[in-house]
Structures are given as C-alpha cells and as structure tokens.
PLY file of the C-alpha trace (Angstrom):
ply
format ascii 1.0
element vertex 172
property float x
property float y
property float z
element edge 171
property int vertex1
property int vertex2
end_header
15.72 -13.62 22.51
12.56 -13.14 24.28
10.55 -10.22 24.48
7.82 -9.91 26.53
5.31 -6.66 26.28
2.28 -5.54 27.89
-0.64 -5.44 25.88
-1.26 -2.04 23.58
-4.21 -0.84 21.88
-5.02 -1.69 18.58
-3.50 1.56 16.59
-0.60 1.56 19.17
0.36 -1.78 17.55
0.32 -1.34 14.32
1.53 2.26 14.33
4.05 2.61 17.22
6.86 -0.20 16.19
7.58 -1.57 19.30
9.57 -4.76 20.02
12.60 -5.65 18.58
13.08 -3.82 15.06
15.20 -7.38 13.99
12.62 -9.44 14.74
9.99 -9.72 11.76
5.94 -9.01 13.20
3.20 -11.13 12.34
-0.02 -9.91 13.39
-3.33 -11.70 12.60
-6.42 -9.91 12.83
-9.65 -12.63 12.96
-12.46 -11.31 11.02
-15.93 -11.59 12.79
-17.93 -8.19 12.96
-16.21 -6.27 10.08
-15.46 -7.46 6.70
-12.43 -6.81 4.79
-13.57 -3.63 2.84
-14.08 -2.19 6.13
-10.85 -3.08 8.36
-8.36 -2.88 5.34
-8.28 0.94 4.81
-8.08 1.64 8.28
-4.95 -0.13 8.74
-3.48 1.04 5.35
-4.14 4.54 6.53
-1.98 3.44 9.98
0.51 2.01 7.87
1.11 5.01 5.86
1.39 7.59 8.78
4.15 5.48 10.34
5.52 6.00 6.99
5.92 2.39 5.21
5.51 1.32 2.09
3.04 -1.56 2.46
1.79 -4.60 -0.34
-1.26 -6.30 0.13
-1.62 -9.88 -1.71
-4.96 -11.19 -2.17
-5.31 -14.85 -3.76
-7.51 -13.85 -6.54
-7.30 -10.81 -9.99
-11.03 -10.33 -8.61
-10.47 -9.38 -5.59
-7.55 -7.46 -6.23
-9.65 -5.62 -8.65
-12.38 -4.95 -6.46
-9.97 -3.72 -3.46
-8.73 -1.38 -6.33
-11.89 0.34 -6.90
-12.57 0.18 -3.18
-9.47 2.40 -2.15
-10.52 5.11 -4.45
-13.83 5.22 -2.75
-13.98 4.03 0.79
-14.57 7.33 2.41
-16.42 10.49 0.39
-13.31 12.69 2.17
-10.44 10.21 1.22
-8.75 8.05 -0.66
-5.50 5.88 -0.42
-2.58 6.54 -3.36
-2.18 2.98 -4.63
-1.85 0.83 -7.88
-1.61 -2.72 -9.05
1.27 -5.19 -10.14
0.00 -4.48 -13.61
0.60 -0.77 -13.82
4.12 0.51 -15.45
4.73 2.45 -12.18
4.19 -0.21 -9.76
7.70 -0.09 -7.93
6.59 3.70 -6.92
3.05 2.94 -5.35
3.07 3.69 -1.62
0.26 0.71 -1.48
0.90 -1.86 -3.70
-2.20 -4.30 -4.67
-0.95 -8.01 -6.48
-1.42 -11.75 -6.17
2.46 -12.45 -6.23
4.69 -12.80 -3.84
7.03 -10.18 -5.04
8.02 -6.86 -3.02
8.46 -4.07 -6.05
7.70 -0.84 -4.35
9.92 -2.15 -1.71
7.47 -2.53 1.09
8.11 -2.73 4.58
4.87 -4.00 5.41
2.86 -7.04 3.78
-0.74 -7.29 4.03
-2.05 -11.31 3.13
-6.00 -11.45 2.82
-8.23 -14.11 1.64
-5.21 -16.87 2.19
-2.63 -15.89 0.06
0.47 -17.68 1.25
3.22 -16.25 3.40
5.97 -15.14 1.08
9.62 -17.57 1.24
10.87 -13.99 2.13
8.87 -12.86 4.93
11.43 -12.49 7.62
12.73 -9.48 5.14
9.38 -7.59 6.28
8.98 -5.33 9.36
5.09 -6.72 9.42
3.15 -9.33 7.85
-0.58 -8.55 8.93
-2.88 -11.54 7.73
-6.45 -11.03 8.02
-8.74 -13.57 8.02
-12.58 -14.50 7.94
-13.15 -15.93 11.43
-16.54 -17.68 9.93
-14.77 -19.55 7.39
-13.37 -22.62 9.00
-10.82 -23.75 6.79
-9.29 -19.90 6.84
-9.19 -20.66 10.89
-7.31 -23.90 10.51
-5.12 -21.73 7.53
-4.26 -18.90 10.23
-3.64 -21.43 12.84
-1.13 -22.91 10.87
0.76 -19.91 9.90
0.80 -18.94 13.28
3.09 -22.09 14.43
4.97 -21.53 11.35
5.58 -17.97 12.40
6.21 -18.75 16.27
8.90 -21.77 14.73
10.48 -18.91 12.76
10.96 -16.67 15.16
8.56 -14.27 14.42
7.18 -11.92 16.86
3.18 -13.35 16.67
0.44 -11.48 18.17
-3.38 -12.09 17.66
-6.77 -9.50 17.35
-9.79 -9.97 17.60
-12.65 -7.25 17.49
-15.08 -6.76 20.68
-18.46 -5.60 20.85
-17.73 -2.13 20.01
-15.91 -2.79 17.00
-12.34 -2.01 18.65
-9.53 -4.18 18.04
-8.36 -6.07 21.42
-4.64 -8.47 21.42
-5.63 -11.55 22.53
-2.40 -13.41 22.30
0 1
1 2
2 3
3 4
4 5
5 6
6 7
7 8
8 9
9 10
10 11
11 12
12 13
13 14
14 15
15 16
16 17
17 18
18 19
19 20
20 21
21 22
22 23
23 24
24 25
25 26
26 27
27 28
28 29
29 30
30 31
31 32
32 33
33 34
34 35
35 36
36 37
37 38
38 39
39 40
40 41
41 42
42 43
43 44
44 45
45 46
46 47
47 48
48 49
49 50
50 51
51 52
52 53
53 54
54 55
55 56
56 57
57 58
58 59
59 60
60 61
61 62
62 63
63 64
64 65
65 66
66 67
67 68
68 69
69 70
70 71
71 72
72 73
73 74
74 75
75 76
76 77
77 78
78 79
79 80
80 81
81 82
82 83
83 84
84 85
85 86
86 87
87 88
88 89
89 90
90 91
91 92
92 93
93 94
94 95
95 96
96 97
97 98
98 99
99 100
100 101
101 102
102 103
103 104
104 105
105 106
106 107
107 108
108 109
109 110
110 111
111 112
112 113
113 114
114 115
115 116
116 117
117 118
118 119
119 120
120 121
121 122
122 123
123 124
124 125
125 126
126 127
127 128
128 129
129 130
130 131
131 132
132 133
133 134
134 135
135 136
136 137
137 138
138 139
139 140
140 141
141 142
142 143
143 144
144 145
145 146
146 147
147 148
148 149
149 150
150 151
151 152
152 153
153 154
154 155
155 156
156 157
157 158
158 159
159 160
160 161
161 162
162 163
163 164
164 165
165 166
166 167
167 168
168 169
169 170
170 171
C-alpha cells in the first residue's frame, strides 16, 4: 500500500500519528545544529503527551548513564520520569534508557542514538526515531543504510533535518 502525505511540521509528526497505524514509522532526524542532549528531551516530552511508552537504546553504559543524569536536569522547571534496564522496576518506566534490544516497559516508541542497531523486532513498534550526528561520516553512511533497509521493509521512512532557526523541516 502506498501512502502519500503532504509534508507536516516537525511536532505534528511526531505527535499527531498520521499514516497508516499498521505500517511501522521510521523517522531519522540528522544532527547538525543541536546535539543530542538538546533534541532528545524535546521529543521524549512529544512522545509522552501522545501518550506512549517510549525506549531509547544508546550503544554505550556511558552514555546511557550520562542521558540518565541529563533527564533529571535538562530544564530547571522539568524533568522526564524515566529509569534504566538495571533498575528492579524497569518494565514500569514510561521512558526506558538501555543498550539492549529488548522492549520491557512495553514501548510503543523506540528511540536509537549514537548507532545502536535496529532491533530484529522493529516492525512491532509504532516509531523507531534514529538520530544521528550529521558530522560524523560513518553515522551518515550508518543512517543511509538503515534507511533502504527500512524502505525494503516496508516501513513508512521520513527524514529531518534542522534549518537555520533551529526548527525541524521533512526533507524526504
């Protein structure tokens, strides 16, 4: 099945569900003027309005320790619930931080950062949103593979890419 839209805003896509609720999402969002600690909690935030549970998988303890501390202090006025694999209570975490490719807290939405692989299970997900550094060449090529393998899947693939201002544009 094909389904064609009309380009959305940024938020619109990643909060308002639209396309065909069979057909998994993969959204990549190319890194350039932001870095991760600043993008991430914005789109958690999204995530949890719409109401999903939501893992992100990092490649790396460290940085799954570091986006830990960061969630508890992004903003002086907020903080995201979360938790790591590690913790007991895991499987009831809204936000779920690991570096497995399991889905405990039963997440709708999967988060991959700093190229950890596309789970075997991905077409389970309503979204799998990978973000990537746009001036690391190798995590490019990485995103421009997954994005064939997602297309040759079936997915339904869709690109961003931050302008001048900071706001999130589709580009593909």
């Amino acid at each position: 099945m094909l389904t064609i839209r009309l380009a959305a805003p940024h938020y619109a896509a990643l909060h308002a569900g639209y396309g065909d609720a069979s057909v998994t999402e993969m959204l990549f969002y190319h890194l350039q003027r932001q870095p991760l600690e600043r993008v991430l909690p914005t789109l958690l935030e999204k995530s949890l309005e719409r109401g999903w549970r939501v893992v992100v998988q990092a490649s790396s303890e460290e940085r799954i320790e570091a986006l830990d501390a960061h969630l508890w202090t992004y903003r002086d006025d907020s903080f995201l619930p979360h938790g790591t694999w590690r913790e007991a209570e895991a499987r009831a975490q809204p936000i779920l931080l690991t570096v497995n490719g399991d889905n405990p807290n039963g997440a709708a939405v999967r988060f991959l950062v700093d190229g950890a692989p596309v789970p075997a299970d991905a077409g389970a997900y309503q979204r799998i949103v990978l973000i990537f550094d746009g001036e690391d060449d190798d995590a490019v090529a990485a995103a421009r593979e997954r994005w064939s393998e997602g297309k040759a899947k079936g997915f339904d693939v869709t690109y961003w890419q931050s302008d001048d201002s900071g706001r999130w544009q589709r580009k593909a």
